[in-house]
MARNUVEX-120666 format. One record per residue (C-alpha): residue in one letter; z, x, y. Coordinates in pm, whole numbers, padded with zeros to 5 digits, always signed. Layout:
<sites>
aZXY
...
</sites>
This chain:
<sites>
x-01220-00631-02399
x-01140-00910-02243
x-01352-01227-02240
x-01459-01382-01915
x-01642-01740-01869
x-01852-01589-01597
x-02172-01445-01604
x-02371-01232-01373
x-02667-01382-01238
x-02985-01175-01318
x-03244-01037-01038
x-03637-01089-01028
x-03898-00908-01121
x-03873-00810-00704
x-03486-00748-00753
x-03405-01087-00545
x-03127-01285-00660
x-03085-01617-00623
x-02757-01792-00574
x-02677-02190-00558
x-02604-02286-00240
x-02255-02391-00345
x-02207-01988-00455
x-02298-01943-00101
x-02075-02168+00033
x-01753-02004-00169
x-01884-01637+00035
x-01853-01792+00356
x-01518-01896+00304
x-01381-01593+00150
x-01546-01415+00417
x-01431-01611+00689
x-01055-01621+00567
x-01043-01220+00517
x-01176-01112+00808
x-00911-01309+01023
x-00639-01172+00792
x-00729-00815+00797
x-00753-00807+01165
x-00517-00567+01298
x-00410-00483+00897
x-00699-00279+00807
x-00731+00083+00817
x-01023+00181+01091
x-01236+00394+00837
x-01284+00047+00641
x-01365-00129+00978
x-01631+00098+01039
x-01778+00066+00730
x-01753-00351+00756
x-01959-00269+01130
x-02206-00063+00889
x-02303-00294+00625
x-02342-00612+00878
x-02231-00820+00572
x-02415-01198+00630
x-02144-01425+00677
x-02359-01748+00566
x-02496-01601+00232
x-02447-01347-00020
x-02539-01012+00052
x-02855-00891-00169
x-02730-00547-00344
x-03086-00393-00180
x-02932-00444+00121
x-02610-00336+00093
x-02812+00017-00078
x-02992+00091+00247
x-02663+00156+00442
x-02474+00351+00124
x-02789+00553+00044
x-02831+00639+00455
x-02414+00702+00495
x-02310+00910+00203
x-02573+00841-00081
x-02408+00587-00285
x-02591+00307-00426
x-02456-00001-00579
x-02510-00116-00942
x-02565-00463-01073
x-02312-00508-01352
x-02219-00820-01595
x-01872-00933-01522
x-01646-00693-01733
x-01803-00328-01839
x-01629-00074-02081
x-01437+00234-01921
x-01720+00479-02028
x-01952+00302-01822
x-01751+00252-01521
x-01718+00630-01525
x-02057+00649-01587
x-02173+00497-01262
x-01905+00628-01034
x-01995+00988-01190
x-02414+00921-01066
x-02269+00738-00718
x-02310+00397-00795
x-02058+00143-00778
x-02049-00168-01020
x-02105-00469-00880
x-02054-00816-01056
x-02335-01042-00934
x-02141-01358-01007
x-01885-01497-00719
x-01597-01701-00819
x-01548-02067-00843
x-01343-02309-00539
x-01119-02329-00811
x-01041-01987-00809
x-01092-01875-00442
x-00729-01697-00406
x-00729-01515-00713
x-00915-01419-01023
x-00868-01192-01296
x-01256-01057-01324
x-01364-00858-01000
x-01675-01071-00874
x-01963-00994-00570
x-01657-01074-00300
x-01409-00852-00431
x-01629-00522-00510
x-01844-00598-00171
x-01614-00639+00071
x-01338-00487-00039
x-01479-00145-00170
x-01792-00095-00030
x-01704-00027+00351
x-01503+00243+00255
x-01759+00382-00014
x-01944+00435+00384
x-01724+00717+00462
x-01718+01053+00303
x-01373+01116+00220
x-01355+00780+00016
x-01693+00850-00137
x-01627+01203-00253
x-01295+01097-00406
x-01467+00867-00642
x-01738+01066-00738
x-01532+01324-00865
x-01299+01037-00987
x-01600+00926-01200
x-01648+01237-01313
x-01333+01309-01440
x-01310+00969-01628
x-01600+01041-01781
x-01518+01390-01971
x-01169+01268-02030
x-00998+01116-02352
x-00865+00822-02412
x-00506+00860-02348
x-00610+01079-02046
x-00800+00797-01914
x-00523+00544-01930
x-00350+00792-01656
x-00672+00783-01436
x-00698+00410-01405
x-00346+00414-01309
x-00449+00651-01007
x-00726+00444-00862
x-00506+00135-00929
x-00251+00272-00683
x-00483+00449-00432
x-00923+00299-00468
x-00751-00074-00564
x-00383-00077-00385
x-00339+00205-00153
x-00184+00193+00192
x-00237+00463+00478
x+00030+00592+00768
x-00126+00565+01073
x+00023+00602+01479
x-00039+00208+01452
x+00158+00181+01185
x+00073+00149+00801
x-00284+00004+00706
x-00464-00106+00393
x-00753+00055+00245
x-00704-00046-00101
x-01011-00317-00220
x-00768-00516-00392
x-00573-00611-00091
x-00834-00585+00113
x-01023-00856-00070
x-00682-01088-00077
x-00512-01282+00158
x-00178-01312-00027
x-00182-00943-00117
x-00264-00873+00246
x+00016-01013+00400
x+00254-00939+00106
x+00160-00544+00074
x+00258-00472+00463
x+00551-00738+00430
x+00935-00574+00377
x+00926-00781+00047
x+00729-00474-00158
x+00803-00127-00185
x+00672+00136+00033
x+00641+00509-00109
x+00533+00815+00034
x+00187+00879-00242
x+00229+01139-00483
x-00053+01127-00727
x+00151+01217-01054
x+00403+00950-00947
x+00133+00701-00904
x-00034+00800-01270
x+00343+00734-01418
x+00378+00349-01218
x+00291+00075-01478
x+00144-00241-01333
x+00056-00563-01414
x-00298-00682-01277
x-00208-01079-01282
x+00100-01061-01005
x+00142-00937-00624
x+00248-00580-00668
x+00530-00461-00633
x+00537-00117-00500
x+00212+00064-00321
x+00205+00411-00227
x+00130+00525+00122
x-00142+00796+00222
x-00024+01000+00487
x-00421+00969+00579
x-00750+00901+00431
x-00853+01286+00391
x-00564+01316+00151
x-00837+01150-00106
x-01075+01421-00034
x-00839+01737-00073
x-00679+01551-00388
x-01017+01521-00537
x-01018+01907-00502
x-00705+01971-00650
x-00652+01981-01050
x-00592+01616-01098
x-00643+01663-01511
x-00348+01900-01454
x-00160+01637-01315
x-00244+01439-01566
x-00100+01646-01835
x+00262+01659-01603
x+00279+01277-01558
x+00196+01256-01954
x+00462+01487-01977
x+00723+01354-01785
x+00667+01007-01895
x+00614+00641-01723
x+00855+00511-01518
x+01021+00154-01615
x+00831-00103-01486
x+00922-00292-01135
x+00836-00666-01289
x+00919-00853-01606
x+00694-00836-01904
x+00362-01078-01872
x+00469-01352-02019
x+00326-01496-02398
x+00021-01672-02401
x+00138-01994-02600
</sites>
């Protein structure tokens, strides 16, 4: 796995974390940029769960209290996690409802883009969403999948949520909208994934488990939801099926060059 150089700040005996004030400091910012950017950008189901959680614009949001509005909305929790966890316990959590959460926030340094998915990232990009029932449903069963398939099968499955939970795009009468966390949480990605510069394809979940991607660049293609319940009634479909077609069939070549070489 890979190594990261940050590390999750532990709770209390009470659960109570306590952040630097400087860690604080790096929240309001991020906070304060992405809401302006994803005015008018993101979808409304992720809006309404931002109005929800009230996130605290000043500090960083204790995971208690972020648990009070998942538990009362769709009975989700969230789950404190060091900064990188294996696949079998990612599945693990999503498969009991809880969502990992890193409780470490990036540095100034880093404030556009890091590799690791800290506090800012998994809180306010995934947790509105995790608010509404269609979303929430989709990644329970998501989890559950994961977690009773093999290795190779797996592989397929993190291609899925990368291109619908992380990067996904709805249609909307306003136009397309972002619900994926990982452009939610970015400004670059933001403005890049509804710019003309990506592109755009209608989603098709065996198409999506076939699209290799790089995690370290803006992306170049996203796939577009014709609406949010499309997660729900996928979830009931035979996605291990459709794993076993896009297996099958093959990946597609990939739309970016090859990372380059670490020297």
């Amino acid at each position: 796995m890979t190594q990261t150089r940050y590390v999750a700040r532990e709770p209390d005996s009470t659960g109570f974390i306590d952040y630097p004030d400087a860690e604080h400091a790096v929240w309001t910012t991020l906070i304060a940029r992405q809401l302006e950017v994803i005015e008018g950008r993101a979808c409304q189901q992720y809006l309404d769960g931002i109005e929800q959680l009230k996130l605290p614009h000043e500090r960083i949001p204790q995971l208690g209290e972020i648990n009070r509005v998942l538990d009362a909305t769709t009975g989700w929790q969230v789950a404190r996690v060091p900064a990188l966890i294996p696949f079998q316990t990612f599945f693990q959590l999503l498969a009991n409802k809880r969502f990992p959460v890193a409780t470490f926030i990036r540095s100034r340094e880093e404030l556009d883009y890091l590799q690791e998915p800290d506090i800012f990232h998994e809180v306010f990009g995934h947790c509105p969403l995790l608010t509404n029932p269609w979303f929430a449903e989709f990644t329970h069963i998501y989890g559950k999948l994961g977690l009773a398939a093999n290795k190779e099968q797996r592989v397929y499955l993190a291609r899925l949520y990368w291109m619908t939970i992380e990067f996904g795009l709805l249609d909307t009468p306003q136009g397309k909208k972002i619900y994926g966390g990982g452009i939610l949480s970015s400004p670059k990605e933001t403005l890049h994934s509804l710019s003309s510069t990506p592109e755009h394809q209608a989603f098709d979940p065996i198409e999506a488990m076939r699209t290799p991607y790089r995690i370290d660049i803006l992306q170049p293609l996203y796939f577009v939801l014709p609406n949010l319940k499309r997660l729900f009634d996928l979830a009931h479909e035979d996605i291990m099926g459709m794993v076993v077609k896009a297996t099958a069939l093959g990946l597609h070549a990939p739309k970016f060059p090859p990372k380059p070489k670490a020297a």
